[in-house]
C-alpha positions as CSV (number, residue, x, y, z in Angstrom):
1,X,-18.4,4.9,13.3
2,X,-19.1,2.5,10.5
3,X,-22.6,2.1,9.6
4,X,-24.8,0.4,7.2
5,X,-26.9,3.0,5.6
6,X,-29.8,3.7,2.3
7,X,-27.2,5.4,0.2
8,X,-28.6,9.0,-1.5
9,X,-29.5,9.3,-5.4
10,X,-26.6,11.0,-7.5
11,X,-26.0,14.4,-5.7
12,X,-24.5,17.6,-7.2
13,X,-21.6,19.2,-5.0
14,X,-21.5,23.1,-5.2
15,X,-18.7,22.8,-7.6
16,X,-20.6,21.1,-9.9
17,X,-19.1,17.5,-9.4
18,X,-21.2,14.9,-9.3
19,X,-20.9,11.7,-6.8
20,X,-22.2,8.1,-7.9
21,X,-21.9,5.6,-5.4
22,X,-23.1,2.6,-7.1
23,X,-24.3,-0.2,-4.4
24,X,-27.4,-1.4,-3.0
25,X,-29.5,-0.9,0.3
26,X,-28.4,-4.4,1.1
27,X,-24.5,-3.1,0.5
28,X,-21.9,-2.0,3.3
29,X,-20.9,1.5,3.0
30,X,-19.4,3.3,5.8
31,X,-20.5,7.1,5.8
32,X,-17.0,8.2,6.2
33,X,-16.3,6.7,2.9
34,X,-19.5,8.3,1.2
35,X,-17.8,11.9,2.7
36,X,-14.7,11.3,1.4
37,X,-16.2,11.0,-1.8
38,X,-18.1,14.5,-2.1
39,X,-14.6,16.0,-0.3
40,X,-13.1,14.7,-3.4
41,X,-15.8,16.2,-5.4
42,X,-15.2,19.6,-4.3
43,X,-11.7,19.5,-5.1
44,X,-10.8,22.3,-8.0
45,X,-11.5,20.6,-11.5
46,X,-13.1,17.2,-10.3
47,X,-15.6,16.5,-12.8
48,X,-17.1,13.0,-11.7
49,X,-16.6,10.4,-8.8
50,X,-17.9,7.0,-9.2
51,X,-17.7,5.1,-6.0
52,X,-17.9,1.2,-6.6
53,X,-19.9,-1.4,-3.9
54,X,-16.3,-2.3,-2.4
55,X,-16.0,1.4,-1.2
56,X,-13.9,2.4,2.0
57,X,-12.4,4.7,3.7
58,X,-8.7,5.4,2.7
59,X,-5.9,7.8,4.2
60,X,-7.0,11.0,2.4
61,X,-9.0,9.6,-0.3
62,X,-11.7,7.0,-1.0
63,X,-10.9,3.5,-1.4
64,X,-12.8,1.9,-4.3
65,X,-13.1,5.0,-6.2
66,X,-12.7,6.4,-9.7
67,X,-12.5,10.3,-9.8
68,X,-12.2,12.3,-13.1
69,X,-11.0,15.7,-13.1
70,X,-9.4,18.3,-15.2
71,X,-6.3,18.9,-12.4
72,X,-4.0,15.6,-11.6
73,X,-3.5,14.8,-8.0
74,X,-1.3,12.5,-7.0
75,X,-2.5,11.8,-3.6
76,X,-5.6,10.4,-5.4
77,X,-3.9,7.6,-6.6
78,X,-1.9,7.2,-3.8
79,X,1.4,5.4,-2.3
80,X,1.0,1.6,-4.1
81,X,1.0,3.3,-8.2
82,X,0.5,0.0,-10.4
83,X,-1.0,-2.2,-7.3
84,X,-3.3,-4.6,-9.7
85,X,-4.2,-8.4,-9.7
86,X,-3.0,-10.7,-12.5
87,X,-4.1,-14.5,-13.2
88,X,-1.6,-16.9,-14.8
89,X,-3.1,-20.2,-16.2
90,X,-1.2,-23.4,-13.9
91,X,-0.5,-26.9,-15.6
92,X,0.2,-28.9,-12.2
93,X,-0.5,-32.9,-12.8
94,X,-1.3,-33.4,-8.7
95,X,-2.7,-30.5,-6.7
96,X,-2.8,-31.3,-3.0
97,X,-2.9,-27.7,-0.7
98,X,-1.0,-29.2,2.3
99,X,1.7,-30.5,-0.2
100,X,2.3,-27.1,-2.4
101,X,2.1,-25.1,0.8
102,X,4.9,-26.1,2.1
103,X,7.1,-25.4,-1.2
104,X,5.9,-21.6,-2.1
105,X,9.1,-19.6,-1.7
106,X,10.5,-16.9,0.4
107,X,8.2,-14.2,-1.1
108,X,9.7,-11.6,1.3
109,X,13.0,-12.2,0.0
110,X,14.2,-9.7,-2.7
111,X,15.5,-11.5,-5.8
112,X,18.7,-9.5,-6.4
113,X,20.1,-9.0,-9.8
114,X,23.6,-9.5,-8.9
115,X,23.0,-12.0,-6.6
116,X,20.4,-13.8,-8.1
117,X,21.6,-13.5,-11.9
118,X,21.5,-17.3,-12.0
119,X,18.0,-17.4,-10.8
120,X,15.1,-19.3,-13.7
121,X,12.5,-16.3,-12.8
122,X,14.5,-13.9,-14.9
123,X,13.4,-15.4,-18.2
124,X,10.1,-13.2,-17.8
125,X,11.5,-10.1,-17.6
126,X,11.5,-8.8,-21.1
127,X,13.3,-5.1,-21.7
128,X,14.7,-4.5,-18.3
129,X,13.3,-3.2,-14.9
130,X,11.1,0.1,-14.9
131,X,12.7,2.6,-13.8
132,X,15.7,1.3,-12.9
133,X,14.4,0.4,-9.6
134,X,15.5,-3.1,-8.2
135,X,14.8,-3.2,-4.7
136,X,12.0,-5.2,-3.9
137,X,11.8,-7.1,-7.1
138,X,10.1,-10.6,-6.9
139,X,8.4,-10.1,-3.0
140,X,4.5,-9.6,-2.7
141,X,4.1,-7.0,0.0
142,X,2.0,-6.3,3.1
143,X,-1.4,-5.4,3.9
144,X,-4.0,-7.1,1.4
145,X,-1.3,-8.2,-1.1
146,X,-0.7,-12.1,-1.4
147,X,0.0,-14.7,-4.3
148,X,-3.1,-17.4,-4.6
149,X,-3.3,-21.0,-5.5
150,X,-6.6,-21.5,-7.2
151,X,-9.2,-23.3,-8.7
152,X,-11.9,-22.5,-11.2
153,X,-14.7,-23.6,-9.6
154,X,-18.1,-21.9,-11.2
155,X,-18.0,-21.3,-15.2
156,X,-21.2,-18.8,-15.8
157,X,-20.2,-17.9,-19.1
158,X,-18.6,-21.0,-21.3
159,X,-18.0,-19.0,-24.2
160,X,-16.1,-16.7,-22.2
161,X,-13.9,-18.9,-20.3
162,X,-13.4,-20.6,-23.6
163,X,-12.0,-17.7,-25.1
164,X,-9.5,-16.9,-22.4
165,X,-8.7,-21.0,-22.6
166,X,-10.0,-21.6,-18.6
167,X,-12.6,-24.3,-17.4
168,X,-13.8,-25.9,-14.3
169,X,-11.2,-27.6,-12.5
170,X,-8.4,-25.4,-13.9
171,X,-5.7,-24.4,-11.9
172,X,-4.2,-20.5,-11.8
173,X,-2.4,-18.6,-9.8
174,X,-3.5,-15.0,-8.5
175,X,-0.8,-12.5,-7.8
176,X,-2.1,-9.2,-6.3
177,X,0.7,-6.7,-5.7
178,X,2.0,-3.5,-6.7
179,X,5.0,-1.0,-6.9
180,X,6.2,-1.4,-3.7
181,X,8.3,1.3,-2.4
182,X,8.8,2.8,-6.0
183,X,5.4,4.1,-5.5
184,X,5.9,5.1,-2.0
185,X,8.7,7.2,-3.4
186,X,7.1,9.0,-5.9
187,X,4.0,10.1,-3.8
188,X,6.3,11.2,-1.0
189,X,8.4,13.3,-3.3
190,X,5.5,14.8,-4.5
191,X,4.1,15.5,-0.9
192,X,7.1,16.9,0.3
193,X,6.7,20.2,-1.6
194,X,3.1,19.7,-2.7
195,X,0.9,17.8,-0.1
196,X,-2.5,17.1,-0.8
197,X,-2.3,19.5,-3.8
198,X,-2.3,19.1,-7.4
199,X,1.0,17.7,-9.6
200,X,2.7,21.1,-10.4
201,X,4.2,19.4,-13.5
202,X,1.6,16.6,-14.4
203,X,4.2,15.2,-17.4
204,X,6.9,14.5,-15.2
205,X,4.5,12.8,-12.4
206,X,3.1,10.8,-15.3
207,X,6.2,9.4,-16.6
208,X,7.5,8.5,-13.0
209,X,4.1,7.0,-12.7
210,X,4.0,4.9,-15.7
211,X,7.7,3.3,-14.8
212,X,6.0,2.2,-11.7
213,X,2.8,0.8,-13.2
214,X,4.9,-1.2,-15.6
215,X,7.1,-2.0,-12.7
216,X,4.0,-3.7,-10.6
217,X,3.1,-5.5,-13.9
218,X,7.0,-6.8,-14.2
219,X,7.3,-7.4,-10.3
220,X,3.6,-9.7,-10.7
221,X,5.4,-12.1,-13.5
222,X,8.1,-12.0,-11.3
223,X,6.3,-13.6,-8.6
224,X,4.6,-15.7,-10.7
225,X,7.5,-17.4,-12.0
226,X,9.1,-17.5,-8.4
227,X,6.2,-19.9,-7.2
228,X,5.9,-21.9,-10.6
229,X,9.4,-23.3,-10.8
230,X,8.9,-23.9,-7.1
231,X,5.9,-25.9,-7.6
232,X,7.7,-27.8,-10.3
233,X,5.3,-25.5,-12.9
234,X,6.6,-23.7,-16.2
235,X,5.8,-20.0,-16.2
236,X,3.0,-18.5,-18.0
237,X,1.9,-15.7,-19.8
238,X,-1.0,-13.9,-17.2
239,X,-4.3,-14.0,-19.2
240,X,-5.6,-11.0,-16.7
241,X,-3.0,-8.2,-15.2
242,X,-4.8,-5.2,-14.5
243,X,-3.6,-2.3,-12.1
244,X,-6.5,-0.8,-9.9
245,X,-4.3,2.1,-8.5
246,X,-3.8,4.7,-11.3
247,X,-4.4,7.6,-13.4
248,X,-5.4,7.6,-17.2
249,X,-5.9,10.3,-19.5
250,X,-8.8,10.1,-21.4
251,X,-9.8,13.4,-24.1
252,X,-7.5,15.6,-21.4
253,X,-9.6,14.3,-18.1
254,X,-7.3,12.9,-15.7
255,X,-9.2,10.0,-13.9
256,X,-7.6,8.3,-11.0
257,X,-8.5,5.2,-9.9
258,X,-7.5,4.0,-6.3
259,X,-8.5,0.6,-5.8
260,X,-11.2,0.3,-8.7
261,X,-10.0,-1.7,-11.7
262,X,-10.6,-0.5,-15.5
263,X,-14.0,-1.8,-16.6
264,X,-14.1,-0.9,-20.2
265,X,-14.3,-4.0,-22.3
266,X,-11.5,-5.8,-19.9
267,X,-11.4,-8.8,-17.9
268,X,-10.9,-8.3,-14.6
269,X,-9.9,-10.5,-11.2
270,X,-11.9,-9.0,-8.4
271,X,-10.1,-10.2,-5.3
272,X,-12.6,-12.1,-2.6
273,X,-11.1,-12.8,1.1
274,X,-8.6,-16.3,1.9
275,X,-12.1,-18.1,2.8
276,X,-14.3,-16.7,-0.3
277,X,-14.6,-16.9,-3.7
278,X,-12.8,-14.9,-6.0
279,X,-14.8,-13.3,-9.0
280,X,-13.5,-13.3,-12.8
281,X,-15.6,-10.8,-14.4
282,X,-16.4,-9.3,-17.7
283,X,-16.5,-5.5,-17.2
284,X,-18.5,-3.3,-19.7
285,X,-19.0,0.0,-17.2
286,X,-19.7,3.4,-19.1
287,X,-18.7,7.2,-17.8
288,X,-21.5,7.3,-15.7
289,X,-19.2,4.8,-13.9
290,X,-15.9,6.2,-15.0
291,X,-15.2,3.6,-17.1
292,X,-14.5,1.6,-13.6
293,X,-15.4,-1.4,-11.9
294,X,-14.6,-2.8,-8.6
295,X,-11.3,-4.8,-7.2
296,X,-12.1,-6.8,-4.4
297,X,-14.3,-7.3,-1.8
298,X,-13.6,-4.3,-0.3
299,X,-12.6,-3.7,4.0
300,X,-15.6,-3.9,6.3
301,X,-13.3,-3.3,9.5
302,X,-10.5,-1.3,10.0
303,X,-7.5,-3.1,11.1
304,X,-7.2,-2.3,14.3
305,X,-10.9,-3.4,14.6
306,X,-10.2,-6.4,12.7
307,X,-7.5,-7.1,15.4
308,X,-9.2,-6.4,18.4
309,X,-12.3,-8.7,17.2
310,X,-10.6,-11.7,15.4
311,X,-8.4,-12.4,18.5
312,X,-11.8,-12.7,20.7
313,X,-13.5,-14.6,17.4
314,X,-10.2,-16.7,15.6
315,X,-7.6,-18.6,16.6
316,X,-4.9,-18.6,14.7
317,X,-4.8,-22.2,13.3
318,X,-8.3,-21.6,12.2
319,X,-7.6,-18.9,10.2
320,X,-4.6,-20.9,8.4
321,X,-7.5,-23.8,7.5
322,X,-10.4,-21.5,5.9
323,X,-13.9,-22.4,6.0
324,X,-13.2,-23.9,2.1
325,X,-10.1,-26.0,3.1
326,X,-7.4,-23.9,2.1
327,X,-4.5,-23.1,3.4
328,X,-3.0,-19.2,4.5
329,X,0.8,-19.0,4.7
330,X,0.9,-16.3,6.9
331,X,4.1,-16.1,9.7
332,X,2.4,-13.2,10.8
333,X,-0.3,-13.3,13.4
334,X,-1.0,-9.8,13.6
335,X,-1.5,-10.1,9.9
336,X,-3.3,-13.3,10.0
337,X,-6.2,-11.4,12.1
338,X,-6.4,-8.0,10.4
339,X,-6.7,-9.4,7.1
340,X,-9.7,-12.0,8.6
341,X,-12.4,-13.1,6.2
342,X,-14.5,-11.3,8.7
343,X,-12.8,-8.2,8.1
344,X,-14.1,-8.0,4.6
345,X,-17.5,-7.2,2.9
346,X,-19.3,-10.0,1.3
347,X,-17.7,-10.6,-1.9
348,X,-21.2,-11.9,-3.5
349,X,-23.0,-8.5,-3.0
350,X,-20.1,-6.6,-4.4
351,X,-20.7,-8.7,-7.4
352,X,-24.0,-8.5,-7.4
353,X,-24.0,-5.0,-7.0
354,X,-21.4,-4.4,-10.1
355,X,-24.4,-7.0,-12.1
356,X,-27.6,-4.9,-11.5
357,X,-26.0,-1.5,-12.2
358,X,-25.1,-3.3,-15.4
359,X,-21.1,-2.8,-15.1
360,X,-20.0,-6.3,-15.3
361,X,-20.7,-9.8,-16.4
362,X,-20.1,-12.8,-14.3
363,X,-17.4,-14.9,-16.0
364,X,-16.1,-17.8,-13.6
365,X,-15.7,-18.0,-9.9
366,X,-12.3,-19.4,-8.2
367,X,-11.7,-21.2,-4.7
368,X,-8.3,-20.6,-2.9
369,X,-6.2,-23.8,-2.5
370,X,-3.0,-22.0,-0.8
371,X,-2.9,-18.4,-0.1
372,X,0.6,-17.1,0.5
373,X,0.7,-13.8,2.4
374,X,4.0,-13.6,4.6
375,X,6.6,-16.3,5.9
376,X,7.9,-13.3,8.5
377,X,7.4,-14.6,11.9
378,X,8.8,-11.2,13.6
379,X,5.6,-11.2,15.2
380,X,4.9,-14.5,15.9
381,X,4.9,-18.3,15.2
382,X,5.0,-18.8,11.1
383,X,3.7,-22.2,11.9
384,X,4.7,-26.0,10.7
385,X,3.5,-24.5,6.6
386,X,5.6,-21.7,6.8
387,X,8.7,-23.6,8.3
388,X,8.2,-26.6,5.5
389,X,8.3,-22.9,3.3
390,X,11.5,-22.0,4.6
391,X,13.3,-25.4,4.7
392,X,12.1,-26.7,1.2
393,X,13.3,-22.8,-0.6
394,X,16.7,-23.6,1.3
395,X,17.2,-27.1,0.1
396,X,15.5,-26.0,-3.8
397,X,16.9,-22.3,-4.0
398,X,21.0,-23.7,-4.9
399,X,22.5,-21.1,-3.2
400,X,23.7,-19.8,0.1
């Protein structure tokens, strides 16, 4: 059962791993995440786990968790390889939410190369498609994935901001999505004759691996571009894109983030909730931290929890209209509760927590204006937005 808990100093597992969980008193951590964390730590070769203030429990491995080891496992990384959050810079003269909502494209809608050879969004691909792998190119994904209209509304660090050409008032655009089923292929290959257990060739997992990183990186401008020529915007190069589900190699350690972002020197996006801030941070975290910082705020409920609680809390028109005025394109009401504001830990703590263990700078906050995160109404209404989505991509898309 999920419980808020004083988390234990550094401890040493049998196998000589050490576990870092690097939150507060005042943090959320459920104690099934914390022993999924030393289960990982007495894994054959695992050197280190560093367990970031967004920390979770995941399906059979942490979530929010860096883990360096001598032995690659696949399952550590997971299903969604390359899942990461990129920010592209938005020149848009008028910005009214209930306006631009209403023209964000069919996001669930595969842009097919055939098909859709004639299609503007194109121009950003550079050097072909990872892989080879065209299905689902240009569509955002389930669960926790979405493509965000914001604004910067906080600048803490001027000089900063000024370097990466942001200030307050600007508008970008958040994309958070990864490899789709690319990813999901891979690990199931793997699983299939290996389960749980380590890559029996680790080169050939890495290069299928890297194709599908680069292939969330592509798929991210993809979207981008998708939404910006619908909004009447020119594309733009992202001035953050960084994956928070992978494995590097660093002086032969394998270390294997799933859903902790690289925090050596980089600028990162951590990811709020549709009714929070969003956090752009300058990460500076050392191998005490695995070179790792957190991605978002991190699941306080399960699902099924969030479910169950937001139907007896929410209804669904107030979760369209957040408690910041924006707007969630969602045509899914299951969806609509289990991904809840109230389903998530407070983004400010995360940050805060990330600050006093001294892995990251506070750079600039941003406030969702439109939040795109399904126009499927399979289970259920999509709602006056998503219909105004539906009938302005038919009348702007040019073809049948």
């Amino acid at each position: 059962m999920s419980q808020q808990e004083s988390l234990p100093p550094p401890t040493r597992t049998t196998e000589s791993a050490t576990v870092t969980v690097f939150a507060s008193e005042r943090s959320w951590i459920e104690s099934d995440a914390v022993v999924q964390c030393h289960q990982v730590a007495a894994l054959d070769g695992m050197i280190h786990v560093a367990a970031m203030p967004d920390l979770h429990p995941g399906k059979g491995a942490p979530i929010g968790a860096a883990m360096a080891s001598t032995v690659l496992y696949p399952h550590l990384v997971g299903s969604d390889i390359g899942c990461g959050i990129a920010v592209f810079p938005v020149d848009l003269k008028r910005v009214v939410p209930e306006r631009l909502a209403g023209r964000f494209p069919d996001l669930d809608r595969a842009l097919d190369p055939d098909r859709d050879a004639d299609d503007p969004a194109w121009a950003v691909v550079d050097g072909g498609i990872p892989g080879g792998h065209v299905e689902g190119l240009g569509t955002v994904g389930r669960g926790n994935h979405f493509v965000e209209l914001a604004r910067i509304q906080d600048v803490l660090d001027p000089g900063h901001t000024t370097r990466l050409g942001l200030a307050a008032g600007d508008v970008v655009l958040i994309v958070h999505s990864g490899s789709r089923g690319l990813g999901e292929r891979i690990l199931r290959a793997h699983t299939e004759r290996h389960g749980a257990g380590p890559a029996a060739d680790p080169a050939a997992y890495l290069a299928m691996h890297d194709d599908a990183v680069r292939w969330g990186s592509v798929n991210r401008r993809l979207l981008a571009a998708r939404v910006l020529h619908a909004l009447g915007a020119e594309p733009t190069e992202p001035i953050v894109d960084q994956s928070h589900n992978l494995v590097e190699v660093r002086d032969g350690v394998y270390l294997h983030r799933k859903g902790a972002a690289p925090g050596d020197g980089r600028d990162v996006l951590i990811a709020g909730t549709r009714g929070t801030y969003s956090h752009l941070v300058a990460a500076h975290a050392g191998p005490e931290a695995n070179r790792s910082v957190a991605h978002g705020a991190g699941r306080k409920m399960s699902r099924a929890d969030a479910l169950l609680r937001g139907r007896a809390k929410h209804t669904v028109e107030e979760l369209r209209r957040t408690p910041v005025g924006s707007i969630v394109v969602c045509g899914d009401r299951q969806l609509l509760f289990e991904e809840a504001p109230t389903a998530y830990k407070r983004i400010e703590q995360v940050i805060a927590d990330l600050v006093d263990h001294g892995l990251a700078t506070p750079v600039a906050t941003t406030v969702p204006l439109v939040t795109y995160k399904t126009l499927d109404r399979s289970r259920g209404d999509a709602g006056s937005t998503s219909r105004r989505g539906r009938q302005e991509h038919r009348r702007t898309r040019g073809r049948s």
